[in-house]
Backbone as CSV, one residue per row, in Angstrom:
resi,resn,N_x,N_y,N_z,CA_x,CA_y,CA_z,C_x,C_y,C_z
1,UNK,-4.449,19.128,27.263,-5.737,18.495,26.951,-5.741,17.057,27.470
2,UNK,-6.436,16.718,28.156,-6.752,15.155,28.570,-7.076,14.121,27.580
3,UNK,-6.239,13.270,27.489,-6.109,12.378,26.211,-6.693,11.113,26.980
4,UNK,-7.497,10.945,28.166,-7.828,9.655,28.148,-10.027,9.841,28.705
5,UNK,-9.858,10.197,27.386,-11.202,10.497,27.210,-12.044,9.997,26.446
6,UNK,-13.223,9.672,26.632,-14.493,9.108,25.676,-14.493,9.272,24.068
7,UNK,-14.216,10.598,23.971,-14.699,10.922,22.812,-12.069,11.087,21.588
8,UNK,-11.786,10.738,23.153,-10.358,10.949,22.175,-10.348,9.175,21.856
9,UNK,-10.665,8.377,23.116,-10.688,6.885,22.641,-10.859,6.561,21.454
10,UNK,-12.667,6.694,21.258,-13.194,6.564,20.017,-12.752,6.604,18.952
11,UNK,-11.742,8.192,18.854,-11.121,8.772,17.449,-9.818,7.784,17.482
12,UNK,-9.008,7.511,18.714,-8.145,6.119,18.722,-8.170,5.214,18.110
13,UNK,-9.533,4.527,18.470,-10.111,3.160,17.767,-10.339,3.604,16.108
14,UNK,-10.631,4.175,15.920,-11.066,4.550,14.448,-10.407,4.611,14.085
15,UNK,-9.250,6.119,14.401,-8.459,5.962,13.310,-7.229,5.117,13.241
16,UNK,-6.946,4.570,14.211,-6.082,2.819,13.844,-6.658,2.243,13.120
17,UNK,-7.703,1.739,13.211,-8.662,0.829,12.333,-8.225,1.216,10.871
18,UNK,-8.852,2.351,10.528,-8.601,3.188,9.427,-7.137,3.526,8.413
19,UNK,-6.186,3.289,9.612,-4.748,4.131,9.200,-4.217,1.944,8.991
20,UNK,-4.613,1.377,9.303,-4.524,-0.046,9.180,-5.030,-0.564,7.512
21,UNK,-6.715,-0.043,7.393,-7.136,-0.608,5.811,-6.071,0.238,4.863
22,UNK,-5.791,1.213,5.555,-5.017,2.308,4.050,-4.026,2.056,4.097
23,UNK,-2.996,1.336,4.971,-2.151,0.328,4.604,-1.497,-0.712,4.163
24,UNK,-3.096,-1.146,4.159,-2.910,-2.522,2.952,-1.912,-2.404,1.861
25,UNK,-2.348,-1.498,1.000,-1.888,-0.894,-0.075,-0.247,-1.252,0.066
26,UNK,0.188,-0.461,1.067,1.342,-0.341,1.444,2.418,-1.347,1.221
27,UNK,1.472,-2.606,2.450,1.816,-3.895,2.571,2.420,-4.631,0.940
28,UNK,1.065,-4.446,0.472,1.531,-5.201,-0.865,2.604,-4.804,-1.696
29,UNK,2.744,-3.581,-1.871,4.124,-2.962,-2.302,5.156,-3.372,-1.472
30,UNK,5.071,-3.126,-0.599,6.571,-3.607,0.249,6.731,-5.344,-0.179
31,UNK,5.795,-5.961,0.010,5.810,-7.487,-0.107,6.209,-7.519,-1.631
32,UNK,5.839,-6.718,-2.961,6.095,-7.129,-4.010,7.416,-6.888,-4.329
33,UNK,8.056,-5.625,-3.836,9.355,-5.037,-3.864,10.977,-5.729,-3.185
34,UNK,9.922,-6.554,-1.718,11.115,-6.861,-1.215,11.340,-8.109,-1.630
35,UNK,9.976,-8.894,-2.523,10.635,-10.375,-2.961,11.935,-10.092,-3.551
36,UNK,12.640,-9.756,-4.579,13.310,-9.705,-5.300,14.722,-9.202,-4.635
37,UNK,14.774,-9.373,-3.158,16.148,-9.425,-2.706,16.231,-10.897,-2.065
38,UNK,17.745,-10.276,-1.575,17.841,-12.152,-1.249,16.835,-12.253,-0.010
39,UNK,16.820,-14.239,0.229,15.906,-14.334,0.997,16.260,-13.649,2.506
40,UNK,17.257,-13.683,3.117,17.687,-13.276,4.624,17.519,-12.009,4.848
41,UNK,17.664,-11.033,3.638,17.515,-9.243,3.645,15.786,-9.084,3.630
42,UNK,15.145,-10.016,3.165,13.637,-9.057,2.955,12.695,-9.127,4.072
43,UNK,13.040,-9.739,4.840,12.818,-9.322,6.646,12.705,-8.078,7.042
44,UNK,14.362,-8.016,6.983,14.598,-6.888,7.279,13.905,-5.494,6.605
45,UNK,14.134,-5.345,5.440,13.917,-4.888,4.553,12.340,-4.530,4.896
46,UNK,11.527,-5.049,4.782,10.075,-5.322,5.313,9.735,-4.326,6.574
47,UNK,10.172,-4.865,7.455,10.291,-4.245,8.909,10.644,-2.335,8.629
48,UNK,12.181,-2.587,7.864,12.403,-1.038,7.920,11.682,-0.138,6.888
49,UNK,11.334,-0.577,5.997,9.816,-0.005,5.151,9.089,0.494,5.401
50,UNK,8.300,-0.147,6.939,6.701,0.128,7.209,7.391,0.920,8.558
51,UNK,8.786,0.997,9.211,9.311,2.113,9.944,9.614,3.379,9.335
52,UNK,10.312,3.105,8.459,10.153,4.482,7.303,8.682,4.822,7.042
53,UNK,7.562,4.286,6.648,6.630,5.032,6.678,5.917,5.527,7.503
54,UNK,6.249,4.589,9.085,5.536,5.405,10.164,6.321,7.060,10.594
55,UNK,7.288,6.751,10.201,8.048,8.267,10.415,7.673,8.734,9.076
56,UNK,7.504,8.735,8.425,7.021,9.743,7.210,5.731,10.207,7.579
57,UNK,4.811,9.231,8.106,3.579,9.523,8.437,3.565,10.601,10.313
58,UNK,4.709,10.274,10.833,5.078,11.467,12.111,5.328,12.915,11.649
59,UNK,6.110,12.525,10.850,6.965,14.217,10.436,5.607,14.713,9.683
60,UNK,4.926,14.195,8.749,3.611,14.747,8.217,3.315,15.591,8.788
61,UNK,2.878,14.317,10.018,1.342,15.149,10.773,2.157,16.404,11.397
62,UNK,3.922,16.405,12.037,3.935,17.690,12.647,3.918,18.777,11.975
63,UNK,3.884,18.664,10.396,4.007,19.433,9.412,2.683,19.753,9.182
64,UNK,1.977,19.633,9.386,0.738,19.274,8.375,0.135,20.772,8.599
65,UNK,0.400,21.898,9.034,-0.180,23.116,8.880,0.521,23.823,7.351
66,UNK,1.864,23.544,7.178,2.802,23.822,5.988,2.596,22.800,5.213
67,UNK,1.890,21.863,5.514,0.970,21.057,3.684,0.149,21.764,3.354
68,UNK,-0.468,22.365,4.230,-1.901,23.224,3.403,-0.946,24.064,2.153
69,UNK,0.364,24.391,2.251,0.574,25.232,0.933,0.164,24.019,-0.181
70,UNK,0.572,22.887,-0.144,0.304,21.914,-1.308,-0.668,22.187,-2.041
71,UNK,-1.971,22.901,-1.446,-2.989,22.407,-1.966,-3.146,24.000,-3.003
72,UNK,-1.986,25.104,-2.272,-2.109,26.196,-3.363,-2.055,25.704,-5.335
73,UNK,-2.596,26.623,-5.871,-1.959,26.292,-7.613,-1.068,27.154,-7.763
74,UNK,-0.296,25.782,-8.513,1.091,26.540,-8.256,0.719,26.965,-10.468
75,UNK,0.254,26.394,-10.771,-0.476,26.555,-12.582,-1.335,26.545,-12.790
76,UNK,-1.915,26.441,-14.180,-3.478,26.496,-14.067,-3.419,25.474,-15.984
77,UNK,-3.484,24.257,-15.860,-3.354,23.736,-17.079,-5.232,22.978,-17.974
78,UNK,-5.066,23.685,-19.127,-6.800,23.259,-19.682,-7.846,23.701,-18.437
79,UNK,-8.054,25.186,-18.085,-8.430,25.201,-17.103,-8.641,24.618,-15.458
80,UNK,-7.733,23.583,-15.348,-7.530,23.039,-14.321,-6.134,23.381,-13.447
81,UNK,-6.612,23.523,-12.100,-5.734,24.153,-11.391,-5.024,23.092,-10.943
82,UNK,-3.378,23.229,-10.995,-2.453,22.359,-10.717,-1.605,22.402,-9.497
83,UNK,-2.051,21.706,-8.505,-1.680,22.260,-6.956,-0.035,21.141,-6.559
84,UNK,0.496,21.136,-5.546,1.954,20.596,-5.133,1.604,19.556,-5.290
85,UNK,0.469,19.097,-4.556,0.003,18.046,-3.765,-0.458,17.134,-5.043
86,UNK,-0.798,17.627,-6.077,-1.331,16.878,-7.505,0.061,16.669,-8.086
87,UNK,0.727,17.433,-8.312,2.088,16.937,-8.831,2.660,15.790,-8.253
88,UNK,2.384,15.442,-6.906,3.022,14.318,-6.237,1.948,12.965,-6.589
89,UNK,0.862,13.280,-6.312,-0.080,12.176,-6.391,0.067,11.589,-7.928
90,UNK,0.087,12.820,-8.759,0.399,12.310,-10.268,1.562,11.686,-10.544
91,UNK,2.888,12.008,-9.911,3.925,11.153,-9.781,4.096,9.802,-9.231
92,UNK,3.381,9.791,-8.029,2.935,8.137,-7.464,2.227,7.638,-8.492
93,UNK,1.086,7.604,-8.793,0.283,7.381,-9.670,0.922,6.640,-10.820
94,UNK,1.914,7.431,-12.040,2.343,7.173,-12.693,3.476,6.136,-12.471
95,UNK,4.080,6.103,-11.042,5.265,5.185,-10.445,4.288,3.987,-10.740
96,UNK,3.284,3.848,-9.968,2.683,2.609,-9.575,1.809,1.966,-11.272
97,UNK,1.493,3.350,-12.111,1.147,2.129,-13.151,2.048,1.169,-13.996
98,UNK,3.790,2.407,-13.788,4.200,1.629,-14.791,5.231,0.401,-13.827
99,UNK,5.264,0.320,-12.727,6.056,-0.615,-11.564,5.338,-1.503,-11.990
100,UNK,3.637,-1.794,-11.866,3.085,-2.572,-11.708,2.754,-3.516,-12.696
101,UNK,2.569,-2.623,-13.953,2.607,-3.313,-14.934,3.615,-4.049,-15.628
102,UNK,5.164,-3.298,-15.398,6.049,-4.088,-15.656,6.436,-5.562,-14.464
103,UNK,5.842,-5.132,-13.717,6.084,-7.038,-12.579,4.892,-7.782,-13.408
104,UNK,3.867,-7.163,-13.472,2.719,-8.320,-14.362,3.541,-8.847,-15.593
105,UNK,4.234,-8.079,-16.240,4.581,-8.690,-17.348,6.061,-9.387,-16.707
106,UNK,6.956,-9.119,-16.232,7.770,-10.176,-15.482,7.273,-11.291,-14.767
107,UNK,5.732,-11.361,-14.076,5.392,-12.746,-13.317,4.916,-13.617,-15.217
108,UNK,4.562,-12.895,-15.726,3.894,-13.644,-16.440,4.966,-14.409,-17.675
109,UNK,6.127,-14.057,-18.028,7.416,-14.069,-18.645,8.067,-15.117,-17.751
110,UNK,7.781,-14.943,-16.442,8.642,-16.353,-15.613,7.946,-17.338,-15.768
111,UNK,6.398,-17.448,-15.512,5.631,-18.628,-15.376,6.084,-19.111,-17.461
112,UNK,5.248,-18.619,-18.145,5.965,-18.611,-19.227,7.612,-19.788,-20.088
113,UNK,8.314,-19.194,-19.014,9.671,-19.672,-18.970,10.051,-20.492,-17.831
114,UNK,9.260,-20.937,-17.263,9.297,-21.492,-16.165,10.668,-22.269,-16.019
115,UNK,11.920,-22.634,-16.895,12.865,-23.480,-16.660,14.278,-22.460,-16.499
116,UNK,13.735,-21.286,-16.813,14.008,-19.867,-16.299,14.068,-19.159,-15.169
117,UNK,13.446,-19.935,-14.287,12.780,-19.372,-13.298,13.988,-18.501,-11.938
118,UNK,15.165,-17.782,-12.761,15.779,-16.952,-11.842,15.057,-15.951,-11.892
119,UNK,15.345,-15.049,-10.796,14.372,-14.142,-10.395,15.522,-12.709,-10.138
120,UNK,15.058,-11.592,-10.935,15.707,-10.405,-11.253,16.010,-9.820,-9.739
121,UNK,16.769,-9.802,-8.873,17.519,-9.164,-7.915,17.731,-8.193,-7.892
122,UNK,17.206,-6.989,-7.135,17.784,-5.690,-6.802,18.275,-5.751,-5.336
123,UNK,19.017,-4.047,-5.212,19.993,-4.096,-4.106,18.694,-3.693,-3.156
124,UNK,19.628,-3.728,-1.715,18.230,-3.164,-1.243,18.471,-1.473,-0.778
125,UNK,19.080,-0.693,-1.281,19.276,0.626,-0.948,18.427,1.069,-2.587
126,UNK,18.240,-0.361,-3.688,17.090,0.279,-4.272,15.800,-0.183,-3.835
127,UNK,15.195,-0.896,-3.140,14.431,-1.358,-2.941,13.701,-0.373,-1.555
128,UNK,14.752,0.048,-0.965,14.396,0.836,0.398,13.676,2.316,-0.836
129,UNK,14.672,2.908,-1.519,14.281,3.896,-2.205,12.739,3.778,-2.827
130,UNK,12.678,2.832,-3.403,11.081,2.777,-4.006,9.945,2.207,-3.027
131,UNK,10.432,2.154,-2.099,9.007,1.675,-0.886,9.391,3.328,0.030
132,UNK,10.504,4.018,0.232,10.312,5.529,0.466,9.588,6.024,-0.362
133,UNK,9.748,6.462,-1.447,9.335,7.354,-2.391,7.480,6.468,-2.386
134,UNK,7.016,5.765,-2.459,5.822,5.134,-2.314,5.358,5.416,-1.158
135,UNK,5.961,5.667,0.367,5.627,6.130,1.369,4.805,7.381,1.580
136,UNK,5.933,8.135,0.677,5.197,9.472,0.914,4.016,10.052,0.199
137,UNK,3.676,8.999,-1.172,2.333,9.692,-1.361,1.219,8.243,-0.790
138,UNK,1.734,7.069,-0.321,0.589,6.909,0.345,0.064,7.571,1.756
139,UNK,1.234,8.457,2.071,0.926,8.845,3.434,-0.081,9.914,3.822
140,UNK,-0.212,10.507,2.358,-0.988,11.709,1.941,-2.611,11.221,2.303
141,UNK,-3.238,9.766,1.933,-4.500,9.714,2.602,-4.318,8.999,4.203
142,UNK,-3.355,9.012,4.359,-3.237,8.884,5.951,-3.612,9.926,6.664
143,UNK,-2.922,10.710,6.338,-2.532,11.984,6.892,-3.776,12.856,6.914
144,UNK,-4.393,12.682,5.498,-6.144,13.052,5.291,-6.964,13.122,6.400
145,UNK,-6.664,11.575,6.341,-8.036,10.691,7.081,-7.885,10.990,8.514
146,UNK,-6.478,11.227,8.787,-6.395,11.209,10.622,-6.755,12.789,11.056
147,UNK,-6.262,13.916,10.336,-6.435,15.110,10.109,-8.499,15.396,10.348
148,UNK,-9.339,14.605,9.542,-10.364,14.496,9.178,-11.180,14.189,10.203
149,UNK,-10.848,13.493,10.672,-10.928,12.899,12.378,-10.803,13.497,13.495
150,UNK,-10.039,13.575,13.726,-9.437,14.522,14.624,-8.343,15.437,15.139
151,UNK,-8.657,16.408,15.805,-7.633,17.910,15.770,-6.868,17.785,16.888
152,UNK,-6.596,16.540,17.637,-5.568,16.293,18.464,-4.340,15.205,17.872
153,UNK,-3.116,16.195,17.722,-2.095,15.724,17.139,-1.556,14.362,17.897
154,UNK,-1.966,14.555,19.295,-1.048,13.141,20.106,-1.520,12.289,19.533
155,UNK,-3.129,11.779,19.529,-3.798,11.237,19.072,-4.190,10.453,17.940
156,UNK,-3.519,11.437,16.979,-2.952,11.425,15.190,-1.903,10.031,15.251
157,UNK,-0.925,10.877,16.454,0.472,10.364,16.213,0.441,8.907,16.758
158,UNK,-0.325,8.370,17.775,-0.334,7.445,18.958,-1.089,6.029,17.730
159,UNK,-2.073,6.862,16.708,-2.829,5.755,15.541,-2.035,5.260,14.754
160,UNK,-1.368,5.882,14.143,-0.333,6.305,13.276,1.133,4.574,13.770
161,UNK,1.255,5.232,15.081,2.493,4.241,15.567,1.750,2.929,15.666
162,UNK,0.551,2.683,16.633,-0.392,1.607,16.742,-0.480,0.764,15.291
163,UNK,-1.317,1.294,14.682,-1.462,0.730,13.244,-0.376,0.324,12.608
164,UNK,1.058,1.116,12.301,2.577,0.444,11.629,2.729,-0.576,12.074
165,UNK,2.299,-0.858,13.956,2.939,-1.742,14.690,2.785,-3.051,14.517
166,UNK,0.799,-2.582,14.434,0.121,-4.533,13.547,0.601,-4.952,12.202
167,UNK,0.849,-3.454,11.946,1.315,-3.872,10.253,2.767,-4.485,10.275
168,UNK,3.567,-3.889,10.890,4.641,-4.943,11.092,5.159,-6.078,12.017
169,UNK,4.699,-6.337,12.710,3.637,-7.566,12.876,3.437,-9.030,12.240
170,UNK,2.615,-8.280,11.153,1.936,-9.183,10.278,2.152,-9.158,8.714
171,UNK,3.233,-7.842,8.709,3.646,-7.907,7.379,4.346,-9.266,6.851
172,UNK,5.412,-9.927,7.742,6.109,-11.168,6.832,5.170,-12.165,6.560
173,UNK,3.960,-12.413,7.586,3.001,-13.506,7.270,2.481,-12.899,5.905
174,UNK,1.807,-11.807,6.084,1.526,-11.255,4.433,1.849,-11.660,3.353
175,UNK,3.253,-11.349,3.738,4.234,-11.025,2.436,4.416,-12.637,1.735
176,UNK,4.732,-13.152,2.780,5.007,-14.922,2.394,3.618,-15.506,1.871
177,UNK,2.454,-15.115,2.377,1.357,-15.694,1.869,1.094,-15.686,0.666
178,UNK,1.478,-13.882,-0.094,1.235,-13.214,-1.137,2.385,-13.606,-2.141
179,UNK,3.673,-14.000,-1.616,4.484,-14.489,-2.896,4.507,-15.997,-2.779
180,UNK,4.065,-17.201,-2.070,3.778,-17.852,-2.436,3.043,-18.296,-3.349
181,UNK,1.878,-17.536,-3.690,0.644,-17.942,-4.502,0.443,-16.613,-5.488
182,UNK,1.217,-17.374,-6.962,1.459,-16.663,-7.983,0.558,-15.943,-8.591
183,UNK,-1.252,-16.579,-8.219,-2.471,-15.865,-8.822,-3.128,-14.465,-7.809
184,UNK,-2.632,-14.774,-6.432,-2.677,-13.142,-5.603,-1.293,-12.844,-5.424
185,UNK,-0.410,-12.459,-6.471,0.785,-11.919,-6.733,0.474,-10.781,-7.611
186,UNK,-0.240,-11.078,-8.861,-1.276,-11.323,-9.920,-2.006,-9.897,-9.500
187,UNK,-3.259,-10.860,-8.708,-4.466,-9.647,-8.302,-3.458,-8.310,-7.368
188,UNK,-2.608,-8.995,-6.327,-1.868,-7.780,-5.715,-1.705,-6.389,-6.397
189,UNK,-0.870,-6.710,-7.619,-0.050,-5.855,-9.156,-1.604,-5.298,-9.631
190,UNK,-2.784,-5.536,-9.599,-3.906,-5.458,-10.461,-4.271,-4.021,-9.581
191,UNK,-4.139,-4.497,-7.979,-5.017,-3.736,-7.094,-4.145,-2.317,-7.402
192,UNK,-2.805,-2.655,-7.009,-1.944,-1.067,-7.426,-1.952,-0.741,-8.167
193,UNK,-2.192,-0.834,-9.618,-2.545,-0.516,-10.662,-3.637,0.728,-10.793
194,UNK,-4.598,0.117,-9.884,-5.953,0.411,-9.700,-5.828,2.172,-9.377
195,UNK,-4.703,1.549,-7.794,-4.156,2.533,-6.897,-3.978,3.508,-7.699
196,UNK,-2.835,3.454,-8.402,-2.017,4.150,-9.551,-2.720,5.140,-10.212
197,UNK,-3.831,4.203,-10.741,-4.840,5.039,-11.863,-5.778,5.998,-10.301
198,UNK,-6.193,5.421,-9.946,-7.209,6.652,-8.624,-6.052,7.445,-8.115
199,UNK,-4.759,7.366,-8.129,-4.186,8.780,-7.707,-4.070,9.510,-8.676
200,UNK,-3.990,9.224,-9.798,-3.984,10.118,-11.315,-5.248,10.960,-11.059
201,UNK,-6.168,10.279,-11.030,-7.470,11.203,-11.432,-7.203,11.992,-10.084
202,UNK,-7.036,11.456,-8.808,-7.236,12.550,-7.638,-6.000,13.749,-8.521
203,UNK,-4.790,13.625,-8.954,-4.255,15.079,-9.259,-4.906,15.675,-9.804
204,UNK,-5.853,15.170,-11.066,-7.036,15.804,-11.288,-8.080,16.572,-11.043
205,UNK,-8.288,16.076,-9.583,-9.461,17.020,-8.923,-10.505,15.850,-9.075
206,UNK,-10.166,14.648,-9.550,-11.635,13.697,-9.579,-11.616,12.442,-8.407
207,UNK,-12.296,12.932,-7.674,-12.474,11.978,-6.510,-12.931,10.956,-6.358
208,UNK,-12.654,10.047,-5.942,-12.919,8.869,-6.207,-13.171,7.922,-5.016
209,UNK,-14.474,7.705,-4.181,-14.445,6.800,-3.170,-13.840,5.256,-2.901
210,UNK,-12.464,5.692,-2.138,-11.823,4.127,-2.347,-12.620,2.826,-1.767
211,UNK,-13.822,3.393,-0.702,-14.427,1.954,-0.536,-14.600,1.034,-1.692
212,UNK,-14.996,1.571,-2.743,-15.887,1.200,-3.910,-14.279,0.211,-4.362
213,UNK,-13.179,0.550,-4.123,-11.651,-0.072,-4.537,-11.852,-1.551,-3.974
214,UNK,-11.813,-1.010,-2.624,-11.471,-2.017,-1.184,-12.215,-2.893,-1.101
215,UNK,-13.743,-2.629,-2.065,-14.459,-3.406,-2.151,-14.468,-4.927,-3.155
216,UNK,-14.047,-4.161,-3.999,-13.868,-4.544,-5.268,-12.853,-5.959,-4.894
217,UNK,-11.641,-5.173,-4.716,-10.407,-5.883,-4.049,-10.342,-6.699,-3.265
218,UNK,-11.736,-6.958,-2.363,-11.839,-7.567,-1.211,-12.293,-8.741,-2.057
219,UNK,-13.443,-8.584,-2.680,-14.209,-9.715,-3.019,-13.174,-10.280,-4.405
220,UNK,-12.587,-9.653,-4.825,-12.004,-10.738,-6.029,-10.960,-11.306,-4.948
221,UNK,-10.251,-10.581,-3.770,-9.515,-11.408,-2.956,-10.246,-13.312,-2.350
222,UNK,-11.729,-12.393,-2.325,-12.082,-13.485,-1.580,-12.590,-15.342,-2.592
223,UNK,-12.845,-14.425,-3.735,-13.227,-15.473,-4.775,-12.315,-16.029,-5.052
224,UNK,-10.676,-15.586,-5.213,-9.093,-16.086,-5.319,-9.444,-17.487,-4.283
225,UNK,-9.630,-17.151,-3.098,-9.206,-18.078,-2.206,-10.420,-19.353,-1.860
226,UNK,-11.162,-19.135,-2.515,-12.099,-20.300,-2.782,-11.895,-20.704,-3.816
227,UNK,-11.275,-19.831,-5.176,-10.676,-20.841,-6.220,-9.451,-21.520,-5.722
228,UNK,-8.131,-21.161,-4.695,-7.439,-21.632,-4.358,-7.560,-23.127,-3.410
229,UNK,-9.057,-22.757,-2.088,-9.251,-24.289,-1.510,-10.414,-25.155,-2.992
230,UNK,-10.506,-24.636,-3.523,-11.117,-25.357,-4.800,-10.045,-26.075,-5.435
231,UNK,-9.137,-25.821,-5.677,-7.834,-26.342,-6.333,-7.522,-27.722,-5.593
232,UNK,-6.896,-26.877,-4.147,-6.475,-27.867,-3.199,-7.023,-29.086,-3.180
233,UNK,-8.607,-28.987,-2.880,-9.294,-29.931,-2.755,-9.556,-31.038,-4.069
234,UNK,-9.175,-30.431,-4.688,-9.090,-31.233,-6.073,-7.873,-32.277,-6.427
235,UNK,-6.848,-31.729,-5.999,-5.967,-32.315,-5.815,-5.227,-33.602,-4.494
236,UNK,-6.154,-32.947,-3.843,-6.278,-34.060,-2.286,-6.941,-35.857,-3.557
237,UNK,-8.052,-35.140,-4.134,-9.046,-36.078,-4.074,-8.387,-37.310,-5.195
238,UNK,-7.649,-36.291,-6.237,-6.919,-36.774,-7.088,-5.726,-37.590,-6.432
239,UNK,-4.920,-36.937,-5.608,-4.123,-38.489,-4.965,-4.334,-39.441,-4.066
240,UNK,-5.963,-39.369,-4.052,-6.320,-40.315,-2.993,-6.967,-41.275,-3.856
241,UNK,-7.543,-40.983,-5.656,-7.822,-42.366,-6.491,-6.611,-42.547,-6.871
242,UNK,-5.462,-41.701,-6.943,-3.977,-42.943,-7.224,-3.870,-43.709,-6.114
């Protein structure tokens, strides 16, 4: 099949674009996970994360005729049918409410204790483990969305690598932006939370349009950072009457 075509471009551009916003998600987990090693490892650490998920997101797609079993019921619980693919999403889901909520209550216990302020260290063969295991059910609306799009696998695969590539990239600027500034550390933990709870209901069968998330997320992102040059500027003005 000729891959340098009008209508394969298009699905190119898109679904990079696409396989890029549904990474966000990603980003912030990796950035929240890898603070907590030392500083010289979470580079690294970072980098091989969002490589582990672009290969999680490869092997998918070559799989992705033997996911359709996922979506069999494998039970049938309160009349609701309980498929592979819900067992996993319900397992992410549940990872990410209670990960998330326990760092909210650790950022908020440090600021708190602020003369305290060591910071709980994991190894990073655990840290690699919980940004894997997070890989694979965010990869599940990757895998969706590119599937959804379009029925040429090169194509899948070529978005897939493109998109990891900006993402790693631009993950350490991310990451440093996001643990510098303790109040989108904060909203970060809020947004996965969010995550957490919308993959619950998807094991459910209740769908949930993530624009309405991204949206949400965007604009309290964006109000953060006008309370943040609001701050700044306050403080300029303040050491300029000392």
């Amino acid at each position: 099949m000729e891959l340098l075509t009008v209508d394969n471009l298009l699905a190119l551009l898109t679904l990079t674009f696409l396989e890029i916003v549904l990474g966000i998600d990603n980003i912030i987990f990796i950035s929240i996970t890898t603070e907590k090693l030392p500083i010289d490892k979470q580079k690294f650490a970072r980098v091989l994360g969002l490589f582990l998920a672009m290969l999680m997101r490869i092997i998918l797609l070559a799989l992705i005729t033997q996911l359709q079993v996922l979506n069999n019921a494998l039970f049938t619980l309160f009349e609701m049918d309980i498929t592979g693919k819900g067992l996993i999403l319900l397992g992410g889901g549940l990872f990410l409410l209670v990960k998330s909520t326990l760092e909210i209550h650790h950022k908020v216990e440090q600021i708190e204790h602020s003369d305290e302020h060591e910071k709980k260290k994991i190894s990073m063969g655990n840290a690699i483990f919980q940004i894997v295991m997070l890989d694979i059910v965010f990869s599940f609306d990757s895998i969706l969305t590119a599937v959804g799009l379009s029925d040429n696998l090169m194509i899948m695969v070529i978005a897939v690598i493109i998109s990891l590539i900006v993402m790693m990239v631009f993950a350490n600027s991310i990451s440093e932006f996001i643990n510098q500034h303790p109040s989108l550390q904060l909203l970060a933990l809020s947004f996965l939370i969010l995550i957490g709870f919308m993959l619950i209901l998807e094991a459910f069968h209740f769908e949930i349009p993530k624009g309405y998330i991204y949206f949400a997320v965007m604009f309290s992102f964006i109000i953060e950072l006008l309370n943040m040059r609001f701050r700044s500027n306050k403080k300029t003005k303040m050491r300029k009457k000392v």
